[in-house]
Z-matrix of the N, CA and C atoms (Angstrom, degrees):
N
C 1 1.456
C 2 1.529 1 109.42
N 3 1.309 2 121.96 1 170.77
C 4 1.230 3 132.37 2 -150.30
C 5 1.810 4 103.87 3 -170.29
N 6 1.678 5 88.95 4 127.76
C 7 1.883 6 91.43 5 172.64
C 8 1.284 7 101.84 6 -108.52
N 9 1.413 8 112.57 7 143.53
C 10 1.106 9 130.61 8 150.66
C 11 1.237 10 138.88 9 -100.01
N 12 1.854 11 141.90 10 103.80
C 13 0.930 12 122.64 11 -160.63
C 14 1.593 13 116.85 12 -118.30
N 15 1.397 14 128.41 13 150.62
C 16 1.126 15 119.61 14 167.33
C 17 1.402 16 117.51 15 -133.47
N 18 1.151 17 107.28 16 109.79
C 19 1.446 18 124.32 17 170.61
C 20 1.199 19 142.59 18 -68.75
N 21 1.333 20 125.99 19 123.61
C 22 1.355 21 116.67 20 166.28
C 23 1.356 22 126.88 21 75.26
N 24 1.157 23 100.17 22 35.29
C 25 1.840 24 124.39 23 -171.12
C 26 1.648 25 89.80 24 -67.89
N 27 1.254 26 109.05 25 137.11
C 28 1.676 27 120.67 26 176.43
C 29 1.451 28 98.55 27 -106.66
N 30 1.670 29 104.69 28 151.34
C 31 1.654 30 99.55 29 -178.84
C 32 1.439 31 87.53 30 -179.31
N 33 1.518 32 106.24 31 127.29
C 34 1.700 33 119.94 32 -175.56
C 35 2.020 34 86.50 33 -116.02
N 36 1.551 35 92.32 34 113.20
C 37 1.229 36 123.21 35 -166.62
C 38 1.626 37 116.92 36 -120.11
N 39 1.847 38 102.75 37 155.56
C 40 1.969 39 86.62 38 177.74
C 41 1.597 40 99.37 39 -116.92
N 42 1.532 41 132.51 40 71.27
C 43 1.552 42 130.82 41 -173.41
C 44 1.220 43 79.43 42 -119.49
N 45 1.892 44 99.96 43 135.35
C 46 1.440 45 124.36 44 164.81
C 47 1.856 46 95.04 45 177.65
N 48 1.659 47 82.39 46 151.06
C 49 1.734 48 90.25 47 173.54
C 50 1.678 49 106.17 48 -67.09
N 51 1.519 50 112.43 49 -15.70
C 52 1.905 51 113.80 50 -158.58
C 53 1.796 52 93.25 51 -93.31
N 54 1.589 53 84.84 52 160.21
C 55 1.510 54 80.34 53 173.49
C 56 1.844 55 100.82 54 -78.56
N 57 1.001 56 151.01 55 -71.62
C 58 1.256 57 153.72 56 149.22
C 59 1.648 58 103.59 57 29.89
N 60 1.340 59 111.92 58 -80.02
C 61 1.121 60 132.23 59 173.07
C 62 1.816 61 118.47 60 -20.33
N 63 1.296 62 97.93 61 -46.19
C 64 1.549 63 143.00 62 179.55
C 65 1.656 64 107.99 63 -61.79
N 66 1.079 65 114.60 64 -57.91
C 67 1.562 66 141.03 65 -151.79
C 68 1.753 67 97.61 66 -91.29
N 69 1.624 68 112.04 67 -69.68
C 70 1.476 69 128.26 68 166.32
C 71 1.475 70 125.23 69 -44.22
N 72 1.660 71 93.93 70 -66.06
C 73 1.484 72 88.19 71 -175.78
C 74 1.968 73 106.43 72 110.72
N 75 0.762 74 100.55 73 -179.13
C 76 2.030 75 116.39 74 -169.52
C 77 1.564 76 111.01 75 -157.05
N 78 0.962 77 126.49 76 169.96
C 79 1.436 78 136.74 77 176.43
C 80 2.274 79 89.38 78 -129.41
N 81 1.669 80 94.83 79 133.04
C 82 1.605 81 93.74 80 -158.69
C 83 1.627 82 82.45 81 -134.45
N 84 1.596 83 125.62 82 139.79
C 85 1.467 84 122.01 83 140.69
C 86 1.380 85 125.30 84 -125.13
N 87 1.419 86 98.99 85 138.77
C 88 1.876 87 120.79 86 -173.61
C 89 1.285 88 119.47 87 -98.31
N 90 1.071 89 99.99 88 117.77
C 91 1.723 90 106.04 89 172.17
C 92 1.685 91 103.25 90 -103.86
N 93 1.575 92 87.90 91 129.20
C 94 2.136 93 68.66 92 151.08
C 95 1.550 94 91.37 93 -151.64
N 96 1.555 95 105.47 94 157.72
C 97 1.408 96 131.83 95 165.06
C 98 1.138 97 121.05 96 -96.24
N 99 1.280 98 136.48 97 124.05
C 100 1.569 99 145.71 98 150.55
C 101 0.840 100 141.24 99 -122.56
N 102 1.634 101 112.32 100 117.62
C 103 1.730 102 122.01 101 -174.54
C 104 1.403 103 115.19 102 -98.19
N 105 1.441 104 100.34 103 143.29
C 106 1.530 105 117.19 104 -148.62
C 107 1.366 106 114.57 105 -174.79
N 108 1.506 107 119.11 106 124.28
C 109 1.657 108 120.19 107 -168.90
C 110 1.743 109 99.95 108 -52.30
N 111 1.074 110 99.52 109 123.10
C 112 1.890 111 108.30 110 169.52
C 113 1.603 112 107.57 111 -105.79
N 114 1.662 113 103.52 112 0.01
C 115 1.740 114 102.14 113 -165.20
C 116 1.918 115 94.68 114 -45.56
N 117 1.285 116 103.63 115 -68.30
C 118 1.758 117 106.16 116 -175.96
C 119 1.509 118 122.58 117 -35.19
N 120 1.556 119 121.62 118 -61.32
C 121 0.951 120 120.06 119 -179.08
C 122 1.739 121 113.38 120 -58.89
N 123 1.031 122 106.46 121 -22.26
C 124 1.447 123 107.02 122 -169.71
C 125 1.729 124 98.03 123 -69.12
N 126 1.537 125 129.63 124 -63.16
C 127 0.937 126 159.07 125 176.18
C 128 2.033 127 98.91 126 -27.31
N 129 1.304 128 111.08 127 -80.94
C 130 1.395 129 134.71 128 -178.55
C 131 1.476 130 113.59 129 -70.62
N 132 1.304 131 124.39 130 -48.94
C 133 1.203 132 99.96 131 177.69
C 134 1.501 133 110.50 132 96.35
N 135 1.203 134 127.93 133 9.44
C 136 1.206 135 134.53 134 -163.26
C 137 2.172 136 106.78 135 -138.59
N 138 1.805 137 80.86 136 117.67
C 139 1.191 138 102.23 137 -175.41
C 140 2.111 139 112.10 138 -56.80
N 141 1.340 140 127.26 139 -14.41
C 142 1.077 141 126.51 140 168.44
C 143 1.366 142 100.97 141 -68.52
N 144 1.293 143 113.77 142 -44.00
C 145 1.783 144 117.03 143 -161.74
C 146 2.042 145 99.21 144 -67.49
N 147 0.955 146 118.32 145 -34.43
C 148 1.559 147 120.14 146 -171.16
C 149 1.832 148 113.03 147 -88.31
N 150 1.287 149 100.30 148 174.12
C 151 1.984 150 106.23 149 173.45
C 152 1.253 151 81.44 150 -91.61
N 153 1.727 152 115.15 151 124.79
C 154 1.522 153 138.16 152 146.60
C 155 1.354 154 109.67 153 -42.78
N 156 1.373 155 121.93 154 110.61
C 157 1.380 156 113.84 155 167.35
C 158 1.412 157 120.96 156 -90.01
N 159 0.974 158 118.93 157 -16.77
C 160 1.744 159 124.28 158 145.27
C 161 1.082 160 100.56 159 -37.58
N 162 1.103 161 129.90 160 -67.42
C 163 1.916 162 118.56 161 -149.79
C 164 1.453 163 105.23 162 -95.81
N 165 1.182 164 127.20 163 1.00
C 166 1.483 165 142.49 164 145.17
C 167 1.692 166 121.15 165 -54.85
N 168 1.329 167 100.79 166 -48.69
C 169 1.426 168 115.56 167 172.69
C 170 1.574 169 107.42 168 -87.25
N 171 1.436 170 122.63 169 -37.64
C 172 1.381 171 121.41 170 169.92
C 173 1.967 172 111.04 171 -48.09
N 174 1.496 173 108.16 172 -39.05
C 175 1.775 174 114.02 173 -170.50
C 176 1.940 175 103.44 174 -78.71
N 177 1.227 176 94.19 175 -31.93
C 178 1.785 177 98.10 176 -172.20
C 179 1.408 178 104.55 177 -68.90
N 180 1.790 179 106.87 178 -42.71
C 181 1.862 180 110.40 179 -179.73
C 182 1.359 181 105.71 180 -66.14
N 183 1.091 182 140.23 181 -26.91
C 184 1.286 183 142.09 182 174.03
C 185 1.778 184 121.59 183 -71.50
N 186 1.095 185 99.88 184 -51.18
C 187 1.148 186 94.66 185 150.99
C 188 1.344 187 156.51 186 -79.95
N 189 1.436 188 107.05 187 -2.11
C 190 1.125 189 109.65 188 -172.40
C 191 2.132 190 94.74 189 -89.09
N 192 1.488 191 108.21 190 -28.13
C 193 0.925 192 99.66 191 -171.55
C 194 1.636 193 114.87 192 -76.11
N 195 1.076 194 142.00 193 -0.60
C 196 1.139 195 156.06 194 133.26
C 197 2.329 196 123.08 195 -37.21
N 198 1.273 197 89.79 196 96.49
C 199 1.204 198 94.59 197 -162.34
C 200 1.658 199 122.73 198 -66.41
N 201 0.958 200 118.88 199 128.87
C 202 1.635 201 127.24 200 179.91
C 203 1.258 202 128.61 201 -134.91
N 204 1.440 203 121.46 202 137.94
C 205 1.618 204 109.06 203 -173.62
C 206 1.300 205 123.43 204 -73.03
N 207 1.211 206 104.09 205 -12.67
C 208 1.954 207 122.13 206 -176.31
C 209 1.357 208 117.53 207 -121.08
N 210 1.457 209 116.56 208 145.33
C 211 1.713 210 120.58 209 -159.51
C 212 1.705 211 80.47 210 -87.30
N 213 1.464 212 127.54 211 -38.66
C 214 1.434 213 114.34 212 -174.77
C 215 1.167 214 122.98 213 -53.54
N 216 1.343 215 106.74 214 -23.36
C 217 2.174 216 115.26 215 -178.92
C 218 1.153 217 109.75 216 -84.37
N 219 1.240 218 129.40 217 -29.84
C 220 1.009 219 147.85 218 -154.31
C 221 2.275 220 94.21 219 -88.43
N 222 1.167 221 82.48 220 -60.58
C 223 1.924 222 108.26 221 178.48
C 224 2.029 223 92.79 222 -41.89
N 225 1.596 224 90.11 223 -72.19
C 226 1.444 225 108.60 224 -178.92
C 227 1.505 226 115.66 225 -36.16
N 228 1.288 227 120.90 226 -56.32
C 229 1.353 228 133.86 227 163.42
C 230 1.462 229 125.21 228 -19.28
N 231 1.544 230 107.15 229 -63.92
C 232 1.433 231 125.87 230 -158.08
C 233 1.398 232 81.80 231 -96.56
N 234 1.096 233 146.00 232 -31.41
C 235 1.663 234 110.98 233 -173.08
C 236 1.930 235 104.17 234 -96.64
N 237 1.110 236 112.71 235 -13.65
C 238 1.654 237 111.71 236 158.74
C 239 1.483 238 99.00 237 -60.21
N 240 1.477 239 137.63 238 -63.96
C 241 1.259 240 122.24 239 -177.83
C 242 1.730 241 121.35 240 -51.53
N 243 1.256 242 94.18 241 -47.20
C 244 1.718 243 88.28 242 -172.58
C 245 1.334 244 115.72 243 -53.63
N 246 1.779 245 110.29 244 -51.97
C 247 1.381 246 107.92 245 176.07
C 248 1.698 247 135.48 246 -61.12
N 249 1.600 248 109.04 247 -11.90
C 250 1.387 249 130.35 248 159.91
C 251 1.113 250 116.61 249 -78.28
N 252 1.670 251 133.86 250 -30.25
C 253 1.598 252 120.48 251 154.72
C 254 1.189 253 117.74 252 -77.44
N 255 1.221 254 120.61 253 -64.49
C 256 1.666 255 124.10 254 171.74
C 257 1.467 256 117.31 255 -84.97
N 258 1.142 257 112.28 256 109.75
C 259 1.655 258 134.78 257 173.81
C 260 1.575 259 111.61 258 -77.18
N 261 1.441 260 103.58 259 -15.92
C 262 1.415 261 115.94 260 -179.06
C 263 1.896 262 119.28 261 -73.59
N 264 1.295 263 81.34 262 -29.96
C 265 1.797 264 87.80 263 -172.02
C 266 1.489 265 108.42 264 -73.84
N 267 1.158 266 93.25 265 122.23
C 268 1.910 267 113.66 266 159.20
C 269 1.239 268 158.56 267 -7.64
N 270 2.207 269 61.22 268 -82.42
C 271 2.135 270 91.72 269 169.26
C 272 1.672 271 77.01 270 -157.86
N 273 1.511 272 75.84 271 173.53
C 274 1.534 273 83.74 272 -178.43
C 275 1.467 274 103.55 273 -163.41
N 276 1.431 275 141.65 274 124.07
C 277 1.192 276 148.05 275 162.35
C 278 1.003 277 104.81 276 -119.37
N 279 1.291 278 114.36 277 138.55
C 280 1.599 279 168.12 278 113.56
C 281 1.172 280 154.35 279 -38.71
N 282 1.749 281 118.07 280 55.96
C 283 1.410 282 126.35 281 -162.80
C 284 1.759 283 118.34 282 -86.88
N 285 1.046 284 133.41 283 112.38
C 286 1.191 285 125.08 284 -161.97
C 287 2.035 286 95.28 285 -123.49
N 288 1.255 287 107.26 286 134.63
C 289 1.715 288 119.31 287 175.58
C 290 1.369 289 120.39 288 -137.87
N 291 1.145 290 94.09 289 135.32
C 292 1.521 291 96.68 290 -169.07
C 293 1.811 292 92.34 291 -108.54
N 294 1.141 293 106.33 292 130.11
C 295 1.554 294 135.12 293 178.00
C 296 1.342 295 111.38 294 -60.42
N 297 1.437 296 128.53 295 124.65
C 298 1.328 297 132.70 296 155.46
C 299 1.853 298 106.77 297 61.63
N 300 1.089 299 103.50 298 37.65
C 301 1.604 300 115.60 299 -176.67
C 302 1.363 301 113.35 300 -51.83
N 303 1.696 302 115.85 301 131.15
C 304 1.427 303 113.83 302 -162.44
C 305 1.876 304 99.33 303 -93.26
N 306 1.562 305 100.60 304 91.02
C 307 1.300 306 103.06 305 175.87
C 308 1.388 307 111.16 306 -110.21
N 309 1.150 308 133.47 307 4.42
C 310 1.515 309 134.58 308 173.36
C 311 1.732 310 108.23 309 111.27
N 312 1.061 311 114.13 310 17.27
C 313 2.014 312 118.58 311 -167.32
C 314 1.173 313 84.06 312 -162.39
N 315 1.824 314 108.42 313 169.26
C 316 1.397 315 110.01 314 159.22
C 317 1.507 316 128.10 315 -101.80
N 318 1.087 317 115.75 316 127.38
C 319 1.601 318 127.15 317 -151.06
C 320 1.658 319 100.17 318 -119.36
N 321 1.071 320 135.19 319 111.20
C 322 1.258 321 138.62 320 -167.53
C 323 1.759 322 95.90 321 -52.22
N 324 1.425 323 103.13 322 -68.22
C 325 1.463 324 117.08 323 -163.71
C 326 1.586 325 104.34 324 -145.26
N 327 1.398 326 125.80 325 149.31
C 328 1.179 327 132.13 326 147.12
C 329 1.335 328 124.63 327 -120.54
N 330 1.754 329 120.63 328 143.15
C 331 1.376 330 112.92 329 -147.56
C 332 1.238 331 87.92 330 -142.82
N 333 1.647 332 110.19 331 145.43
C 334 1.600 333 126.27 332 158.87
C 335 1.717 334 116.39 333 -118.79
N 336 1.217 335 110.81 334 101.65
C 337 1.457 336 122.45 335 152.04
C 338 1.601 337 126.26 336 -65.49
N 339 1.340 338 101.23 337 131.73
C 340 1.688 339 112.78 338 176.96
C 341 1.799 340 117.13 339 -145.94
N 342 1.349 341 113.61 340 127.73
C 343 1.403 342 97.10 341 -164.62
C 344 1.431 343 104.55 342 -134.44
N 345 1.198 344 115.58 343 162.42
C 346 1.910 345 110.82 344 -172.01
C 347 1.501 346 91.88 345 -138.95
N 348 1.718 347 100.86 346 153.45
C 349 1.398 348 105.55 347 170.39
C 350 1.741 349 102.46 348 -137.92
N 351 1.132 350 123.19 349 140.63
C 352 1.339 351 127.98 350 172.50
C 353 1.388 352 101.96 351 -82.00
């Protein structure tokens, strides 16, 4: 087995319970991890043989731009997609944060993790 990680995906997004939230927008970063036999790709060398992490980052940009009032639907979202393109993945977590969150203090980030295992 084999992790794959991607870090720190940037994405100026409109998720919030407020309507405001909606209208404005947030600055959000996504991580996700996925484990998944790499024995082959490692071996060959060949981008058919491995999980595309392009099109990993292609399903997260897509979704993120898809608006929701909750980081969990949003969480929920992207790992229903991943596991509907890649049948290959494992496990799969899903950290999504929304930047400088207008909660009344200053809060660097607030984050929702969600993870699946076959």
């Amino acid at each position: 087995m084999g992790k794959i990680e991607i870090e720190g995906m940037f994405f100026y997004a409109w998720h919030g319970h407020f309507d405001v939230e909606q209208l404005v927008g947030n600055e959000f970063l996504v991580d996700v991890t996925l484990e998944t036999d790499c024995s082959l790709p490692a071996v060959t060398d060949k981008l058919d043989d491995a999980l595309n992490y392009q099109a990993v980052y292609d399903i997260v940009k897509r979704e993120m731009m898809v608006k929701s009032r909750l980081l969990e639907h949003v969480v929920n979202r992207i790992l229903d997609a991943l596991e509907a393109q890649f049948p290959m993945i494992q496990e799969a977590t899903v950290k999504v944060s929304k930047v400088n969150p207008a909660m009344g203090g200053q809060i660097q980030k607030v984050s929702v993790s969600m993870s699946r295992k076959k």
